[in-house]
C-alpha positions in Angstrom: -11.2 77.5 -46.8 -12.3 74.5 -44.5 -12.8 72.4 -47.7 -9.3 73.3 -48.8 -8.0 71.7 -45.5 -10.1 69.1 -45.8 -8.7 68.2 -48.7 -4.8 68.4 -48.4 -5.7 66.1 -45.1 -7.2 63.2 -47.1 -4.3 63.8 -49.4 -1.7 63.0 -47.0 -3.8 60.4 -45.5 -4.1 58.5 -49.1 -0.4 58.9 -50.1 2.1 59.1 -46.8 0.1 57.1 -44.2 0.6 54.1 -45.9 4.4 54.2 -46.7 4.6 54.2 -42.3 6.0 51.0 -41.3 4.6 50.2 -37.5 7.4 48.1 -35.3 7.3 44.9 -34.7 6.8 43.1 -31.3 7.9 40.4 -28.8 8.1 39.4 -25.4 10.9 37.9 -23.1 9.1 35.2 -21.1 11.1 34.0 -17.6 9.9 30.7 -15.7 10.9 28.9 -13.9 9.6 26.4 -10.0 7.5 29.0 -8.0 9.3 27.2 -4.7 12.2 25.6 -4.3 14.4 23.9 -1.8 17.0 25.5 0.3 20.4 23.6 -1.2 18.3 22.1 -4.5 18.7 23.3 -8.0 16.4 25.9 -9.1 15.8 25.9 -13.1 15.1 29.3 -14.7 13.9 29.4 -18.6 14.3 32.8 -20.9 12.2 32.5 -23.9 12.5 35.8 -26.5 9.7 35.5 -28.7 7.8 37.5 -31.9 5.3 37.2 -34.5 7.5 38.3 -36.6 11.0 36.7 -37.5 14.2 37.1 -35.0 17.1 38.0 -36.9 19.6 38.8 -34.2 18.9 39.5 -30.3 20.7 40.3 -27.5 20.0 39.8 -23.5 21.4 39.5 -20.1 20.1 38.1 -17.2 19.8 39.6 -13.8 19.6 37.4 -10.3 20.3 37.7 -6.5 23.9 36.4 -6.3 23.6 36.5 -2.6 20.5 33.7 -2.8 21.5 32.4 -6.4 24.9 31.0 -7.6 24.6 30.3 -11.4 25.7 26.8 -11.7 24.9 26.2 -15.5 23.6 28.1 -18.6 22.6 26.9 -22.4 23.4 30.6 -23.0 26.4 31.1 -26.3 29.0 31.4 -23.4 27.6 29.8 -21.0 26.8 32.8 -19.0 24.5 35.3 -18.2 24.7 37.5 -22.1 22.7 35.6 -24.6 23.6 37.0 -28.1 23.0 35.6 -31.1 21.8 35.7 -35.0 19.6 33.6 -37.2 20.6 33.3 -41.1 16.8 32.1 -41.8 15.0 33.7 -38.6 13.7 32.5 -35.7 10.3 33.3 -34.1 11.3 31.8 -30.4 14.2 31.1 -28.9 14.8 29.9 -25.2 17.8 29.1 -23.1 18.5 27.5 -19.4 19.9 28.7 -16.6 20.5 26.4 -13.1 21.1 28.0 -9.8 22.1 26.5 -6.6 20.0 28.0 -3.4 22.1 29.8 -1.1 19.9 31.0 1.7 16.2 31.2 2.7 14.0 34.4 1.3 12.6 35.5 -2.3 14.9 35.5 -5.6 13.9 37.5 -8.5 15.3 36.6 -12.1 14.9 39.2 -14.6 16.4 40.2 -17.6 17.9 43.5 -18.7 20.1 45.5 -21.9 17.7 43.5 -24.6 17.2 44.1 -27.8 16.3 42.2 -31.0 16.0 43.2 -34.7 13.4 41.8 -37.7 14.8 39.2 -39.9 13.1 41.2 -42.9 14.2 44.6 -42.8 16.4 44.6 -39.6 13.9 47.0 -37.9 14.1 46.9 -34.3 11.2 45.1 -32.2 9.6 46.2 -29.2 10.2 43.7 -26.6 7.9 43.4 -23.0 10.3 41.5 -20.5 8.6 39.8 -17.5 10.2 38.4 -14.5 10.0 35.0 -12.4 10.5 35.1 -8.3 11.5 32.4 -6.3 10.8 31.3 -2.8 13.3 29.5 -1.0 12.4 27.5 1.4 13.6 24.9 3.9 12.5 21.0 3.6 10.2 21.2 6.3 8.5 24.7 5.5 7.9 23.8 1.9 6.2 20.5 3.1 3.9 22.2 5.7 2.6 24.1 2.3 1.7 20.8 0.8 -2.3 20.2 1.2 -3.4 16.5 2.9 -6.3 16.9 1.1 -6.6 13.0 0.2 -10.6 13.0 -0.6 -12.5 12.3 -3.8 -14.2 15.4 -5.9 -16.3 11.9 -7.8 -16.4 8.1 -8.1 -18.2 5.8 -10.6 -18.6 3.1 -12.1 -19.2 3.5 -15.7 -22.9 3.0 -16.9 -23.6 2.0 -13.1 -25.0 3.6 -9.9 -23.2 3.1 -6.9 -25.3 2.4 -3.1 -24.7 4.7 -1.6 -24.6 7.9 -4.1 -21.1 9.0 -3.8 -20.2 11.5 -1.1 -16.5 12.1 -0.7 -16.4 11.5 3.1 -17.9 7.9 2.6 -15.3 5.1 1.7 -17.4 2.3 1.1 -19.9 1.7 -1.8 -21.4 -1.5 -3.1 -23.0 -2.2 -6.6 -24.7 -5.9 -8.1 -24.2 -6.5 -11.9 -25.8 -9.2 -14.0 -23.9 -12.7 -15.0 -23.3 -11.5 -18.3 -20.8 -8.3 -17.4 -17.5 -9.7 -17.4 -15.6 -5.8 -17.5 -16.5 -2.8 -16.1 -14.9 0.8 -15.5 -13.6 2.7 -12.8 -13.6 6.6 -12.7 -12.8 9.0 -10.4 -11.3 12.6 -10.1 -9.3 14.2 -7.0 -10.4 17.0 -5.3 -7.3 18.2 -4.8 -5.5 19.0 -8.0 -1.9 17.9 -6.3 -3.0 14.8 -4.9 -2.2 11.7 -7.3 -5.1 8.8 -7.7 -4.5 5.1 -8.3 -7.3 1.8 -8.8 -9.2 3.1 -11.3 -9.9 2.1 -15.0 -11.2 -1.5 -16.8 -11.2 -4.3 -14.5 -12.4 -7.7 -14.7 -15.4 -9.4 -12.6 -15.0 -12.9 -11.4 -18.4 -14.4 -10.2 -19.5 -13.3 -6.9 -18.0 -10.4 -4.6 -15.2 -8.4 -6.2 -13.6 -5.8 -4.1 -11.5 -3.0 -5.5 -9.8 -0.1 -3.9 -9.3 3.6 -5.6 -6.4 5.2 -3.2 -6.2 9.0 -3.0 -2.5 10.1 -2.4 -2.7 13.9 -1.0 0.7 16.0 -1.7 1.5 15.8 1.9 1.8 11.8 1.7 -1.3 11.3 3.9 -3.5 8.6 2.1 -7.4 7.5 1.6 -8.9 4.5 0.4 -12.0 4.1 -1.2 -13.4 0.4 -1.2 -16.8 -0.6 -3.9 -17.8 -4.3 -3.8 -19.0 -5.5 -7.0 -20.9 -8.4 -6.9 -21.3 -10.7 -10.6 -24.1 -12.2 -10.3 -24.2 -16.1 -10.5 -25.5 -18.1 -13.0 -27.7 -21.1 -11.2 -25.9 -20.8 -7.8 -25.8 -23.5 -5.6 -25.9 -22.4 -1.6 -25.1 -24.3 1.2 -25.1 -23.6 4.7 -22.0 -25.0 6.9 -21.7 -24.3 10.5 -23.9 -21.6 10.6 -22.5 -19.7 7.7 -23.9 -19.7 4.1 -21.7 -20.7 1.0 -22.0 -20.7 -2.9 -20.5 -24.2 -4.1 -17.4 -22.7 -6.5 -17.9 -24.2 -9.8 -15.5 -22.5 -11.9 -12.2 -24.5 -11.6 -10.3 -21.6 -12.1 -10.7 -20.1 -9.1 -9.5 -23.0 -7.0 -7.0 -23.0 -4.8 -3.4 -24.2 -5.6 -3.2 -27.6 -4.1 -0.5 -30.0 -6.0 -1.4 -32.9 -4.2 -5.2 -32.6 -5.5 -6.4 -33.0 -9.2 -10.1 -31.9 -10.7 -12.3 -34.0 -10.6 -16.5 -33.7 -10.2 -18.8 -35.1 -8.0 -22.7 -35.1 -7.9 -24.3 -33.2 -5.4 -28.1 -32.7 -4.9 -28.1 -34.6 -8.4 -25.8 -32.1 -9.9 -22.6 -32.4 -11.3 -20.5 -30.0 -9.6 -16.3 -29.9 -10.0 -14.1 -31.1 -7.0 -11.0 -31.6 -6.1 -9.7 -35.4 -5.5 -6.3 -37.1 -4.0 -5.7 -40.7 -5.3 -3.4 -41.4 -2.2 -5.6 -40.9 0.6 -8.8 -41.2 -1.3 -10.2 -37.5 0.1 -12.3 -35.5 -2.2 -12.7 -32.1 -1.4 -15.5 -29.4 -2.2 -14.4 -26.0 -3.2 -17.5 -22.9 -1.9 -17.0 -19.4 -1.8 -18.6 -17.1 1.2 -20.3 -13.9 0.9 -17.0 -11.7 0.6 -15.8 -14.6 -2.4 -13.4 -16.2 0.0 -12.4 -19.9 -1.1 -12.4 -22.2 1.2 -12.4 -26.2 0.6 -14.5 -28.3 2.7 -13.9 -32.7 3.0 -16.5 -34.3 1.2 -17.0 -37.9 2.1 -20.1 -40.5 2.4 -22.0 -37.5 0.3 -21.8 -35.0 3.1 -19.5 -32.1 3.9 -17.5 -32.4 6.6 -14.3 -30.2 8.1 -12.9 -27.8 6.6 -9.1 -29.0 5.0 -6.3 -27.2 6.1 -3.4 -27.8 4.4 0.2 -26.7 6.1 3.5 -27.0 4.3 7.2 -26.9 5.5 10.3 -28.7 5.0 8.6 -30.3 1.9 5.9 -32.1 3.8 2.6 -31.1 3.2 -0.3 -32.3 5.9 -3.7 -32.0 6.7 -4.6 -31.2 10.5 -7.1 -33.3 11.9 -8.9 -33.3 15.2 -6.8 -35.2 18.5 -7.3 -38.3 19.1 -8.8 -39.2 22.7 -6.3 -37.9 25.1 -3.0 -39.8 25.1 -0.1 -37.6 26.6 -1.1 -37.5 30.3 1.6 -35.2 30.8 0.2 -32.4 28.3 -2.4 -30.1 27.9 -4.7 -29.4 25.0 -4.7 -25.9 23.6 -5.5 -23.9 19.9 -2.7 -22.7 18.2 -2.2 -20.9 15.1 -0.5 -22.0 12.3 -0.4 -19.9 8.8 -3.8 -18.0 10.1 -5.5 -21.3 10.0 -6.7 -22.6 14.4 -5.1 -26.1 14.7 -5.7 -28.1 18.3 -2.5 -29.6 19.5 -0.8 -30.7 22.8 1.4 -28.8 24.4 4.3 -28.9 27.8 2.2 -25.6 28.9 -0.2 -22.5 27.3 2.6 -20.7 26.5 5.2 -23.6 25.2 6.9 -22.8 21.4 6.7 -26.4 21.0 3.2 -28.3 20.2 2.1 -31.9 18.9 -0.4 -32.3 16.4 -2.3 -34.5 14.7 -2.3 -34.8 11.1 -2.4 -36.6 7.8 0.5 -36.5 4.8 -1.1 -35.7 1.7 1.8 -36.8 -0.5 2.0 -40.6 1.6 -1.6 -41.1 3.0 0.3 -41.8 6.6 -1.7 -41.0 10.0 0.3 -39.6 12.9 1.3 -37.2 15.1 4.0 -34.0 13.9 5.9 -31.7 15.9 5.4 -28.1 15.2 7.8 -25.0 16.2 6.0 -22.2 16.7 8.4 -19.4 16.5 10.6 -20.7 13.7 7.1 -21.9 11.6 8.4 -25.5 11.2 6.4 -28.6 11.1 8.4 -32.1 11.1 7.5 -35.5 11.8 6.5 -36.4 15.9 10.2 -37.6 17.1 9.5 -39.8 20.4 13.0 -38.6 21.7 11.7 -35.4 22.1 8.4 -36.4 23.9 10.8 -38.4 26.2 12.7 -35.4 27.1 9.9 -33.1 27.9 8.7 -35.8 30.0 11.9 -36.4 31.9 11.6 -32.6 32.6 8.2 -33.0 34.1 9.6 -36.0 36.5 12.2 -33.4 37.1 9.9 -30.9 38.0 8.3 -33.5 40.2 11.2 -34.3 42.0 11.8 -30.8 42.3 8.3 -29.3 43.7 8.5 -33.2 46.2 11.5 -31.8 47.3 10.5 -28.5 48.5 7.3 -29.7 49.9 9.5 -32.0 52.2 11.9 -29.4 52.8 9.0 -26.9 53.9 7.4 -29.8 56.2 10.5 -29.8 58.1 10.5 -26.5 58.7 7.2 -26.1 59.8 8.0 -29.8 61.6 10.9 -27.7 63.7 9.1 -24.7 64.7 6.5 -26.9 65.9 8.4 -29.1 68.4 10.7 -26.1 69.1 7.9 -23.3 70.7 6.7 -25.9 73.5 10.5 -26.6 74.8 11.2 -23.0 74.7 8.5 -22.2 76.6 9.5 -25.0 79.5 12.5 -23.8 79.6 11.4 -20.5 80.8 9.4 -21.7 83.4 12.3 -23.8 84.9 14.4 -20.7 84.8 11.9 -18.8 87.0 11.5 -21.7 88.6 14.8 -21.8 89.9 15.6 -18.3 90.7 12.4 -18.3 93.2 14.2 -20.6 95.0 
């Protein structure tokens, strides 16, 4: 008897089990912005998807009207029923909904009544719906969510090790290359996955210091900046102390500065030919050096020795080189330092705090020697006009005649209360005098 059972059970399992068709299935995705704020747009996707083809489907989505107001839909009516059919099939299909915020809290977007049907044999498929939630918030509570995280996870220098090793609360890192690397790269990762990074990549060495600057944004808008000096090596430096502070003589004319009134030229110093800078007008040959940081700066170089540093100031299409005063000639003005386009210029001056100054300078474009009139606050430089100097002095005589005056005036005050006292005093005694009698 068991083997008869046995037997009319792999019977059915060999001939019926087989002819069972198993339903197909899907989901019903919804996504959408997690937060979103109060009075913005909030975009919601619907995505209906199988293995097997879609040949017709059918859902409706549900929201919050009292947080949500549907504002837009790629739906077939442009509403909340999507309903449609597929004469090849269709594995995924996805629509778009937009909903203005209404009022602070959580929104949940769902969908409901679905249904969808096999392309093949029109056999309905199982579909698992899911849901998306969204926080409103206002402006200022979403951003006290945001992380000022603005710090570094790594930072390197491809193929190089930085001093010191990277630590993200250290900003500063230097690193020394040879001649020959002209390129080198810049990598780093954030350590916070919303803050944005900037600096980094291929950048190109000059000779001597480079300085480059990877800056860490964090998602609250807080920012960090971390500094590496790369210095290129030089190939046969040249160094050369001046005042105190050592120098590499520039010798790569790309690097100097701008100055039109100048052409290249070269010069031999120490018995080596080094490139210079030269002006045929007024015959001044400059020498171009870099500090330790790689700042240019252009010394005078005259009689085969380096002498002041040149300045060169421009404004209303003069250009001029600053030069140190002459032996006092303006009895009637002081001598005080004043800036002029970050650059200390000596100059004479009504008083310490005067707008207007004299100094003393050289026209690169003409070769003339003279004085020039700068205006501090409005940044202008013109040509020394005696008229002016004139005035300022008739205001000084004026002053004079002024602070004479009150000195006279204050002497015959003190003249008045001097003769005054004694008489008053005799007259008292003459009044007792007389009533005795």
């Amino acid at each position: 008897m068991r083997r008869l059972k046995l037997l009319i059970f792999l019977l059915v399992g060999f001939f019926i089990l087989p002819n069972v068709a198993f339903a197909a299935s899907g989901t019903i995705k919804v996504t959408g912005t997690s937060t979103v704020v109060l009075g913005n747009t909030a975009t919601v996707t619907v995505t209906i998807s199988s293995s097997t083809a879609i040949g017709s489907w059918q859902m409706e989505l549900n929201y919050d009207k009292s947080y949500l107001q549907l504002t837009s839909a790629s739906s077939e009516a442009g509403g909340t029923i999507m309903a449609n059919s597929s004469a090849t099939g269709v594995k995924s299909k996805s629509y778009t909904f937009k909903f203005k915020t209404l009022k602070k809290g959580s929104a949940k977007v769902s969908v409901n009544s679905y249904e969808a049907y096999a392309f093949s044999d029109l056999s309905e498929i199982s579909l698992t719906p899911s849901s998306k939630t969204l926080k409103i918030l206002t402006k200022e509570e979403l951003e006290d969510t945001y992380s000022s995280n603005a710090a570094l996870k790594k930072l390197e220098v491809t193929g190089y090790n930085l001093t010191p090793e990277f630590d993200k609360k250290t900003l500063n890192y230097t690193l020394d290359v040879e001649n020959d690397v002209e390129k080198v790269t810049i990598s780093a990762s954030k350590d916070d996955a919303n803050a944005s990074v900037s600096g980094t990549g291929e950048v190109t060495l000059q000779e001597g210091n480079n300085t480059f600057e990877v800056t860490v944004t964090a998602q609250k808008g807080n920012q960090q900046t971390y500094t590496i000096d790369i210095y290129r090596k030089e190939l046969n430096p040249i160094t050369i102390t001046i005042k105190d502070e050592d120098y590499t003589i520039e010798r790569k004319s790309e690097n100097f500065p701008p100055l039109s009134s100048f052409s290249e030229s070269t010069i031999t110093y120490n018995g080596e030919e080094i490139p210079a800078l030269y002006n045929e007008i007024t015959g001044m040959t400059l020498i171009v050096v870099k500090n330790s940081a790689g700042h240019i700066k252009t010394f005078i170089y005259e009689n085969s020795e380096i002498g002041n540093e040149y300045i060169e100031l421009k404004s209303n299409q003069l250009t001029i080189n600053p030069m140190p005063l002459p032996k006092k000639v303006m009895d009637n003005y002081l001598e005080r330092e004043v800036m002029i386009n970050e650059n200390t210029v000596s100059a004479y001056s009504l008083n310490k705090d005067d707008n207007f100054v004299i100094i003393y300078a050289q026209d690169v474009d003409t070769g003339d020697i003279g004085y020039y009139q700068y205006d501090i606050k409005n940044n202008v430089i013109s040509h020394y006009d005696k008229d002016i100097i004139d005035y300022y002095e008739g205001k000084i005589q004026q002053f004079k005649y002024v602070i004479m005056g009150f000195m006279a005036f204050t002497i015959f005050l003190v003249f008045l209360l001097i003769v005054r006292r004694p008489r008053t005093k005799k007259m008292k005694v003459r009044e007792k005098t007389i009533l005795d009698d």
